[in-house]
GUVO-46202 format. One record per residue (C-alpha): x, y, z; residue number from 1. Coordinates in pm, whole numbers, plus 50000, padded with zeros to 5 digits. Example, Ala and Ser with C-alpha at 12.3 -4.5 7.8 and 13.67 -1.06 7.14 Angstrom:
residues 2
REC      u      v      w  num
REC  51230  49550  50780    1
REC  51367  49894  50714    2
end
This chain:
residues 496
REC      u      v      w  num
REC  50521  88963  60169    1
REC  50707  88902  59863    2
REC  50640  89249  59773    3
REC  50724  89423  60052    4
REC  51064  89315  60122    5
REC  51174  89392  59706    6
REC  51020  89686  59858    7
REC  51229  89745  60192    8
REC  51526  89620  59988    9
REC  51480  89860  59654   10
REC  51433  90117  59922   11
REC  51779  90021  60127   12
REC  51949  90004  59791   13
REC  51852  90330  59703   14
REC  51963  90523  60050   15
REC  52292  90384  60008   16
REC  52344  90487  59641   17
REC  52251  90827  59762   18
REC  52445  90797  60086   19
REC  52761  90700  59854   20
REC  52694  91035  59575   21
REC  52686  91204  59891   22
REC  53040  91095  60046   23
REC  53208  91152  59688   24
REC  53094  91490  59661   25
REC  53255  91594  59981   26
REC  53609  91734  59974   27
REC  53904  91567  60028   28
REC  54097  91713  60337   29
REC  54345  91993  60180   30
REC  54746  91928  60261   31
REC  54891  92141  60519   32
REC  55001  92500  60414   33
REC  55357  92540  60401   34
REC  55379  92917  60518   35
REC  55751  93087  60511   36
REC  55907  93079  60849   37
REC  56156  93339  60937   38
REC  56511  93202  61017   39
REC  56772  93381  61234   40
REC  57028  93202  61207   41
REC  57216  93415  60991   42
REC  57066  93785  61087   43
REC  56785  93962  61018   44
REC  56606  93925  60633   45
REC  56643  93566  60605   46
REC  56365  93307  60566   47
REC  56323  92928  60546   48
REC  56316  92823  60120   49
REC  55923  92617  60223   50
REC  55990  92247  60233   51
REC  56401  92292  60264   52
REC  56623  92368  60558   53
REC  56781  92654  60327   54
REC  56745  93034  60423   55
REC  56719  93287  60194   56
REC  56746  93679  60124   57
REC  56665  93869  59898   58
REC  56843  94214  59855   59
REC  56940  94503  59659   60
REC  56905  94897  59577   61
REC  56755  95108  59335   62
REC  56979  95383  59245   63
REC  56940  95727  59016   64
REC  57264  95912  58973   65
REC  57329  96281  58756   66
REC  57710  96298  58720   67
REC  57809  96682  58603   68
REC  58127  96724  58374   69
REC  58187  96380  58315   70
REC  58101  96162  58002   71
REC  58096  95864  58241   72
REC  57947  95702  58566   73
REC  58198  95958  58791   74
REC  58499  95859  58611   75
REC  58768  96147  58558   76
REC  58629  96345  58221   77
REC  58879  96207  57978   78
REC  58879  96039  57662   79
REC  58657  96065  57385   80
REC  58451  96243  57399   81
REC  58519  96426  57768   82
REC  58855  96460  57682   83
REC  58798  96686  57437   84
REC  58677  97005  57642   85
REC  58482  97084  57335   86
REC  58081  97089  57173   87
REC  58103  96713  57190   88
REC  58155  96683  57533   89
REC  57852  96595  57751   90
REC  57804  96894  58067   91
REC  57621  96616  58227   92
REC  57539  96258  58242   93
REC  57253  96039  58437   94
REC  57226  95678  58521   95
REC  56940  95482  58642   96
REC  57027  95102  58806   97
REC  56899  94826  58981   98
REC  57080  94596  59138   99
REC  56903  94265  59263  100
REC  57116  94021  59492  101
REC  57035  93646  59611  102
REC  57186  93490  59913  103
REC  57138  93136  60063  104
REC  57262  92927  60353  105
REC  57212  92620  60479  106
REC  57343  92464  60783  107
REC  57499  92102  60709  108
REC  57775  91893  60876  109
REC  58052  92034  60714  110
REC  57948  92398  60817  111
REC  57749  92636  60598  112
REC  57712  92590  60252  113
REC  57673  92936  60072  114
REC  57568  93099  59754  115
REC  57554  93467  59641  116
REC  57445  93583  59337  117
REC  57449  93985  59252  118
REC  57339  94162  58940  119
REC  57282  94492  58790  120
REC  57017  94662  58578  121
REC  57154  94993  58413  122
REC  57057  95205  58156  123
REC  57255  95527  58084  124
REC  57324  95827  57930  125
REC  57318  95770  57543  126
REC  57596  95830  57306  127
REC  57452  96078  57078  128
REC  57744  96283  56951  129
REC  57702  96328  56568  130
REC  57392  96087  56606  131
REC  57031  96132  56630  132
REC  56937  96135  56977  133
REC  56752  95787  56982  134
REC  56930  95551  56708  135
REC  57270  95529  56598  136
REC  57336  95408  56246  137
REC  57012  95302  56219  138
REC  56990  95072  56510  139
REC  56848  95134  56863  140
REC  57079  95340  57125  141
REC  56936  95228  57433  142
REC  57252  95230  57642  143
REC  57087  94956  57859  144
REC  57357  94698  57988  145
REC  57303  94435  58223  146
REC  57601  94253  58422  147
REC  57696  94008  58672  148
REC  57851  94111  58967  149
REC  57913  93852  59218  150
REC  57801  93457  59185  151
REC  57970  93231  59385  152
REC  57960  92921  59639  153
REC  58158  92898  59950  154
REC  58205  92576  60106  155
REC  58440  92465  60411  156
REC  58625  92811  60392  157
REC  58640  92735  60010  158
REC  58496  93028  59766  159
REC  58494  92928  59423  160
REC  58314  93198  59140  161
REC  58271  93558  59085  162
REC  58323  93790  59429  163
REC  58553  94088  59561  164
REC  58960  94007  59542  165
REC  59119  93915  59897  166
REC  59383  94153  59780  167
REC  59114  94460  59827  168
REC  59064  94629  60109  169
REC  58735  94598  60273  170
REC  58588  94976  60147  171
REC  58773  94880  59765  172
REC  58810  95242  59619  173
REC  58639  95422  59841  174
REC  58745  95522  60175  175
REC  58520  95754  60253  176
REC  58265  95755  59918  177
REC  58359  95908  59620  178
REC  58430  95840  59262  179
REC  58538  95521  59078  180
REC  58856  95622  59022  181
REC  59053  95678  59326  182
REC  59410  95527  59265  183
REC  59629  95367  59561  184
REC  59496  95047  59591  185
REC  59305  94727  59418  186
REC  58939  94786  59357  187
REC  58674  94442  59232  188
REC  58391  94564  59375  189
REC  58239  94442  59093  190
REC  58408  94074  59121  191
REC  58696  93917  58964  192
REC  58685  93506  58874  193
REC  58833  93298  59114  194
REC  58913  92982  59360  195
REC  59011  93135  59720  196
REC  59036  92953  60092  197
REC  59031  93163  60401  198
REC  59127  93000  60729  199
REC  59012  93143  61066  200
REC  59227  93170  61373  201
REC  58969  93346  61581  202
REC  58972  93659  61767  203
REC  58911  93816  61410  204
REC  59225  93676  61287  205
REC  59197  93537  60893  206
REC  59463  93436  60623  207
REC  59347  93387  60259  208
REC  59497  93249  59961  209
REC  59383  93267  59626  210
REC  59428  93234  59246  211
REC  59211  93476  59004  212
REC  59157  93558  58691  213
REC  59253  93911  58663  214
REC  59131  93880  58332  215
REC  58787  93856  58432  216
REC  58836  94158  58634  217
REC  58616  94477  58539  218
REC  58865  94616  58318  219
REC  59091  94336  58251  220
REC  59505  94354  58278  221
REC  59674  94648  58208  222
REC  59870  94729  57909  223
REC  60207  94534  57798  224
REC  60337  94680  57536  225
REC  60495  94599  57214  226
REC  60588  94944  57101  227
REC  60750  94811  56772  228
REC  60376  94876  56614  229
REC  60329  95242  56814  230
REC  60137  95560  56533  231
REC  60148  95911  56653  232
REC  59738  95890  56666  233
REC  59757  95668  56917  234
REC  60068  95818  57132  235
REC  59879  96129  57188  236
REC  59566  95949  57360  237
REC  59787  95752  57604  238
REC  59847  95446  57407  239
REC  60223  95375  57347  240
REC  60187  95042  57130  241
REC  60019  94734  57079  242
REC  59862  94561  57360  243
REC  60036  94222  57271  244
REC  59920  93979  57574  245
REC  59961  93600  57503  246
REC  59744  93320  57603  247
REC  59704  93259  57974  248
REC  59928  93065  58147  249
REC  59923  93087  58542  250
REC  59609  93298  58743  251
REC  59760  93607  58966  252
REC  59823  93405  59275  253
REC  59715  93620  59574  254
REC  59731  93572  59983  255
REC  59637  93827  60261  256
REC  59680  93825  60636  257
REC  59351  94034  60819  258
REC  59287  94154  61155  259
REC  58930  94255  61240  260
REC  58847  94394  61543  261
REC  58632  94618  61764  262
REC  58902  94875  61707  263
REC  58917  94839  61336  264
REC  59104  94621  61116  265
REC  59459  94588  60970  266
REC  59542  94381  60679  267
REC  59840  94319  60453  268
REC  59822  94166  60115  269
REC  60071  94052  59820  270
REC  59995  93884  59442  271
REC  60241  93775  59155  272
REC  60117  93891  58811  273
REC  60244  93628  58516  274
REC  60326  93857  58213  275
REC  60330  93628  57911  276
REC  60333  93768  57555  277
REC  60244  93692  57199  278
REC  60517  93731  56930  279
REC  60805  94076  56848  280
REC  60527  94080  56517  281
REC  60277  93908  56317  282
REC  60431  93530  56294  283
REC  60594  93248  56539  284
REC  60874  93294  56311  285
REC  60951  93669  56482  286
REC  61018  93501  56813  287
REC  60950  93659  57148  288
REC  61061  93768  57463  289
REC  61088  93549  57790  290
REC  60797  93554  58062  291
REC  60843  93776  58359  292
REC  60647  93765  58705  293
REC  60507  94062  58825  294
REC  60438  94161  59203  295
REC  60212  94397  59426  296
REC  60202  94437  59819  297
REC  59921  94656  59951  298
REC  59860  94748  60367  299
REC  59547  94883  60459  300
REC  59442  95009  60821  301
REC  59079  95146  60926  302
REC  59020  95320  61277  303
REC  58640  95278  61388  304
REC  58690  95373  61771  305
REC  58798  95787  61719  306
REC  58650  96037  61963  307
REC  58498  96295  61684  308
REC  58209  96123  61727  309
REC  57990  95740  61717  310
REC  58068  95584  61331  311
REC  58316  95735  61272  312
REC  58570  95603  61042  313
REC  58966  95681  60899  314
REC  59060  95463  60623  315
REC  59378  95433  60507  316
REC  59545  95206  60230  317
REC  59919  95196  60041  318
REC  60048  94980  59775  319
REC  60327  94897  59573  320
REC  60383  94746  59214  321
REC  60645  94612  58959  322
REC  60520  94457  58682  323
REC  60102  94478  58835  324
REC  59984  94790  58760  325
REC  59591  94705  58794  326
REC  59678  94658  59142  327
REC  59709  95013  59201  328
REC  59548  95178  58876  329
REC  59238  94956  58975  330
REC  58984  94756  58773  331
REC  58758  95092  58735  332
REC  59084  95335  58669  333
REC  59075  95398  58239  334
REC  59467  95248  58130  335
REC  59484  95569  57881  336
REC  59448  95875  57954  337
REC  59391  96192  57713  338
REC  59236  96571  57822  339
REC  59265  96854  57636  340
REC  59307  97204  57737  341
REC  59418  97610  57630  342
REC  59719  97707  57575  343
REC  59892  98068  57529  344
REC  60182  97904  57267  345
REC  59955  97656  57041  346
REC  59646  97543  56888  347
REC  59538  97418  57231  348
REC  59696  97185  57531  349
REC  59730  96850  57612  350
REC  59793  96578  57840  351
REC  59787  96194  57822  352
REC  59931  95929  58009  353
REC  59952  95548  57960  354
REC  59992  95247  58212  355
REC  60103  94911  58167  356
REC  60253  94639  58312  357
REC  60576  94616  58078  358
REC  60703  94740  57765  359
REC  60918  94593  57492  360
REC  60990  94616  57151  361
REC  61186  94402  56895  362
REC  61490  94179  56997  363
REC  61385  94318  57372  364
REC  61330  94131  57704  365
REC  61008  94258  57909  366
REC  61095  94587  58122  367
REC  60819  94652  58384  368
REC  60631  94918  58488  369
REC  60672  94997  58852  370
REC  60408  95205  59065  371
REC  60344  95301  59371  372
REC  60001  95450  59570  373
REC  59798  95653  59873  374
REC  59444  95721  59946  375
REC  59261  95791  60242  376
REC  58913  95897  60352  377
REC  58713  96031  60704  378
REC  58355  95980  60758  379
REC  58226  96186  61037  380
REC  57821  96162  61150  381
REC  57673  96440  61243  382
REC  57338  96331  61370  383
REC  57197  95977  61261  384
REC  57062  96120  61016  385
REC  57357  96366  60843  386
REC  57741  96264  60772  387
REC  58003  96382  60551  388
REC  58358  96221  60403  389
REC  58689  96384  60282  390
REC  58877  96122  60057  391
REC  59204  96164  59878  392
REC  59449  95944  59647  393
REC  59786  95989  59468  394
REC  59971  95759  59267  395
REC  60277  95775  59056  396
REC  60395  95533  58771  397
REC  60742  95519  58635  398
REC  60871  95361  58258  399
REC  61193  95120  58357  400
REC  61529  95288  58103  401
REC  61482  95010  57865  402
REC  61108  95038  57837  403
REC  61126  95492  57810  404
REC  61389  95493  57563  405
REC  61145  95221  57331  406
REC  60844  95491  57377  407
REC  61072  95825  57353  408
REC  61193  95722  57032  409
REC  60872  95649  56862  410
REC  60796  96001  57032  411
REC  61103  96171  56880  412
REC  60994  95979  56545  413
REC  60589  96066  56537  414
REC  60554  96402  56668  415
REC  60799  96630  56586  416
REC  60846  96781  56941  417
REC  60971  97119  56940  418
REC  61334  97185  57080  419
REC  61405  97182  57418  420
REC  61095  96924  57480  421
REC  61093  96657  57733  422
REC  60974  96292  57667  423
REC  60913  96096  57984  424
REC  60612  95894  57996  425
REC  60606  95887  58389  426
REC  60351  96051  58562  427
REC  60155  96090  58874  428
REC  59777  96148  58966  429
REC  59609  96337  59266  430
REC  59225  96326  59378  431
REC  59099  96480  59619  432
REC  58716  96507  59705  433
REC  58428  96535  59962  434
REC  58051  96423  60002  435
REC  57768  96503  60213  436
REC  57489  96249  60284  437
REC  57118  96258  60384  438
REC  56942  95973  60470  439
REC  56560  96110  60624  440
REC  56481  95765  60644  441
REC  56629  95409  60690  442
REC  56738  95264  60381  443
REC  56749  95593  60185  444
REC  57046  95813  60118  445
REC  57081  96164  59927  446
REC  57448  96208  59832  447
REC  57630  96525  59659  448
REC  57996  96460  59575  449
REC  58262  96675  59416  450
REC  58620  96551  59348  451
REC  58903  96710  59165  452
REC  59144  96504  58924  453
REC  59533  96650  58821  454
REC  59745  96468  58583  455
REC  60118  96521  58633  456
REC  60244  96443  58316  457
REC  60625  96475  58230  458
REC  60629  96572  57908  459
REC  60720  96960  57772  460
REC  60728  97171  57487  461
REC  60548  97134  57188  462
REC  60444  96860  56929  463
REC  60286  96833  56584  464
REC  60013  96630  56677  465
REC  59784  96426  56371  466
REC  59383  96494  56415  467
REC  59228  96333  56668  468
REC  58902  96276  56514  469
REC  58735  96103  56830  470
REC  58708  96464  56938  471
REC  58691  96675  56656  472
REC  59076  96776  56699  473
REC  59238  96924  56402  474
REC  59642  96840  56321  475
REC  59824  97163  56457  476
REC  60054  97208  56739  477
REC  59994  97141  57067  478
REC  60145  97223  57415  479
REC  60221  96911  57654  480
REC  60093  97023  57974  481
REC  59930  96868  58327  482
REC  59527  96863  58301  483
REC  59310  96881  58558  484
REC  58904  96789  58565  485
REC  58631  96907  58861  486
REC  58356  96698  58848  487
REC  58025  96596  59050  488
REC  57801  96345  59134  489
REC  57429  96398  59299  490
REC  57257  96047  59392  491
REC  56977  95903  59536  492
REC  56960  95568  59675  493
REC  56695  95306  59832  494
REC  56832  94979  60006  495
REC  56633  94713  60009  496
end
C-alpha cells in the first residue's frame, strides 16, 4: 500500500510540474493596439498623436524651379554677377526644394493650443564664375541651404515665434503669382520673429497688435546711412555709405484692423520703425545723432465674388513710408541695386539705386527716406483645371534735402560726372508680369511666368566710374541711364 500511494503521489506531483511548464510557456495577453484615429476637428489631414488628445498634420511640397535670365530664385537680374550683362552672367538658373511643415492642435479649456513648424530643403544653382564647376577654393560648392520658415505657438489669441507679419497682406508679394520682388507692400512669407495678439469680433472682424523683430526678417532692415565713410566703388552698385545701425532698442510695433468675408476682405495696417544708430565714426568720442521713429500704413482689398468666372480673384494693396522702407521694398526686394547696359556715348551704361531708411553724415541729425507703393494682380480660371494671373507693382523712393545733398556731394567728389549731369538718388520701379498654370491633377501645378523689371533712376550724364571687379567691369566712362531686365520662371510643384 505503502508503495502505491508514493506511487499515486510521485505521479500527481509530476502532472502538475508539467501542468505548470505548460501555463508558463503560454503567452501573456498582448496590450491593446493603439491604431491612429482620424480627427476632424480641425479639417481634413489631421489625426489623433496615439495615446494624446493632440491632432496632427503633416504637410508640405516638393518643388523644381528653372528661372531664365536671372542669377537668382526670380529676383530682378541685378548685382553681381546678373548685373553685369556680361560672360559671367548665368542665362539660367534651377532650384530644387522641399519644404516639410508640422502642425498640432489640441483642444483644452482655454481654447486651442497651437504649434506650427515650417522648413525648407534647397539646393541651388552653384556659383561657379571663375571657379571650377564643383569646388570653390578648394572646398565643396554645394549651394545646399536649409532654413526655418515659420515655428511658433499660439495660445488664447496669443502667437509668440517665427510666422507671417500682421502688417502683410494675406497673398504677401504676390497678388496674382509672380516673382519675389514685387514692390508696394510688406512681404514675410518666410516669417519675421515676434509676440502678436489678435482679438476676434466675429462676423470675420479681427484687430491685431504686435511687436517684431524686423531684424529677423528675411532680409533684415534697410539701409541707414552714414555717408561720411561713402568710396566711388561702392556708389556705383547702389550703396551710398556705411550701414551704421546701433544696437536694438524697441521691436517695430505693428497693429492691423481685417475684414474677411464671403465677398473678400479689406484690411488696413500701420507700424513705427525705431531708427537708432551707432557713432558719426569709429569711437564714442565722435558722438551721434538723436533716434528717430519711423512709420508705414499699408490698405489692402481682395474681390473673390467677380462675374468673369468661379475663383476668381482681384488683389489690390498700397502703402506708404517715412523712415520704413522694408515695408514697401519688402523682406525679398535686394536694398542695392546695380545693372549694366550699352550705351552710344561710353564704355557701356548703367543704373543703380539704393534704399534706406535715413541718411546722415557728420554733425547731422537722421533725415528719412520716404516711399510710397502699388501692386495688383487678377487670377481668372479657365476650367478647374487651367488659370492664368496678370500682376503689376510700382514704387517710388525719394532722398529728404538734407539726406541728397550728403550723397550728391560724395557723388560730385568720387565720380567725376560730366557737365550738365544730374545727381538725384530718387528713383522709381515698375513690374509688370503674367503666368499661366496647369494643374492635370490635384495637388500638382505646372507654372510659366514672365515679368519685366524698369529702374527709373534720376541720374544723367556721364561718370568716371572705378572697376567693378564683381563683374569684370573695367574703369572707363559710363552713361547713367534707366535699366530694364525680362526674366522667367518655369515650375513644377506637388502639394502634399
Amino acid at each position: 500500500m505503502k508503495l502505491v500511494k508514493s506511487l499515486l503521489l510521485g505521479s500527481a506531483a509530476g502532472l502538475i510540474a508539467v501542468g505548470g511548464a505548460q501555463a508558463a510557456d503560454l503567452p501573456v495577453k498582448a496590450k491593446a493596439v493603439e491604431y491612429v484615429k482620424i480627427c476632424s476637428l480641425y479639417g481634413a489631414g489631421f489625426y489623433y498623436i496615439p495615446g494624446t488628445d493632440t491632432c496632427i498634420k503633416l504637410g508640405g511640397y516638393v518643388r523644381a524651379d528653372l528661372l531664365l535670365n536671372t542669377n537668382s530664385d526670380y529676383g530682378i537680374g541685378q548685382g553681381a554677377p546678373a548685373g553685369g550683362n556680361n560672360r559671367l552672367d548665368n542665362y539660367y538658373q534651377t532650384r530644387a526644394r522641399l519644404d516639410f511643415n508640422i502642425d498640432t492642435r489640441t483642444a483644452t479649456e482655454y481654447g486651442v493650443v497651437r504649434t506650427y513648424a515650417d522648413t525648407v530643403f534647397t539646393w541651388d544653382t552653384q556659383s561657379v564664375t571663375g571657379s571650377n564647376p564643383s569646388t570653390l577654393s578648394g572646398t565643396p560648392n554645394t549651394s545646399a541651404t536649409l532654413g526655418l520658415y515659420h515655428a511658433f505657438i499660439q495660445f488664447a489669441g496669443f502667437t509668440f515665434g517665427r510666422t507671417v507679419s500682421i502688417f502683410d497682406a494675406p497673398w504677401q508679394s504676390y497678388p496674382a503669382g509672380g516673382p519675389d520682388f514685387l514692390p508696394g507692400g510688406s512681404n514675410n512669407v518666410t516669417g519675421v520673429n515676434q509676440v502678436a495678439y489678435t482679438a476676434d469680433f466675429g462676423q470675420g472682424v479681427t484687430a491685431s497688435v504686435a511687436l517684431q523683430d524686423l531684424t529677423t526678417a528675411a532680409g533684415g532692415q534697410s539701409n541707414l546711412w552714414n555717408v561720411s565713410s561713402g568710396t566711388a566703388a561702392q556708389f556705383i552698385t547702389g550703396v551710398y555709405g556705411a550701414n551704421d545701425w546701433g544696437g536694438t532698442r524697441s521691436p517695430d510695433i505693428v497693429g492691423a484692423v481685417r475684414v474677411d468675408q464671403a465677398w473678400g476682405l479689406a484690411q488696413v495696417s500701420v507700424a513705427a520703425h525705431n531708427l537708432h544708430t551707432a557713432y558719426y565714426g569709429t569711437t564714442e568720442l565722435t558722438g551721434h545723432p538723436d533716434d528717430k521713429w519711423g512709420w508705414a500704413v499699408q490698405g489692402a482689398l481682395s474681390i473673390k465674388n467677380i462675374p468673369t468666372g468661379a475663383g476668381d480673384s482681384i488683389n489690390l494693396q498700397a502703402v506708404y513710408t517715412d523712415g520704413a522702407s522694408r515695408y514697401n521694398f519688402q523682406s525679398l526686394f535686394p536694398q542695392s541695386i546695380f545693372i549694366y547696359g550699352g550705351s552710344g556715348i561710353a564704355y557701356q551704361s548703367i543704373g543703380f539705386a539704393g534704399i534706406a531708411d535715413g541718411v546722415f553724415g557728420t554733425a547731422t541729425g537722421i533725415d528719412t527716406v520716404k516711399t510710397w507703393g502699388v501692386r495688383g494682380g487678377y487670377t481668372h480660371n479657365w476650367s478647374p483645371n487651367w488659370s492664368s494671373g496678370i500682376y503689376g507693382a510700382y514704387a517710388q523712393l525719394k532722398y529728404g534735402t538734407t539726406g541728397k545733398a550728403l550723397i550728391c556731394a560724395n557723388f560730385a567728389a568720387a565720380l567725376a560726372p560730366s557737365a550738365g549731369s544730374t545727381c538725384n538718388p530718387d528713383f522709381n520701379l515698375a513690374v509688370i508680369g503674367g503666368n499661366v498654370v496647369w494643374t492635370p491633377v490635384k495637388g500638382l501645378a505646372f507654372t510659366a511666368d514672365v515679368s519685366y523689371v524698369w529702374l527709373d533712376q534720376k541720374y544723367s550724364g556721364t561718370i568716371a566710374a572705378p572697376a567693378n571687379l564683381t563683374v569684370a567691369k573695367p574703369a572707363a566712362t559710363y552713361e547713367l541711364k534707366d535699366q530694364g531686365n525680362l526674366q522667367m520662371l518655369l515650375r513644377a510643384q506637388r502639394n502634399f
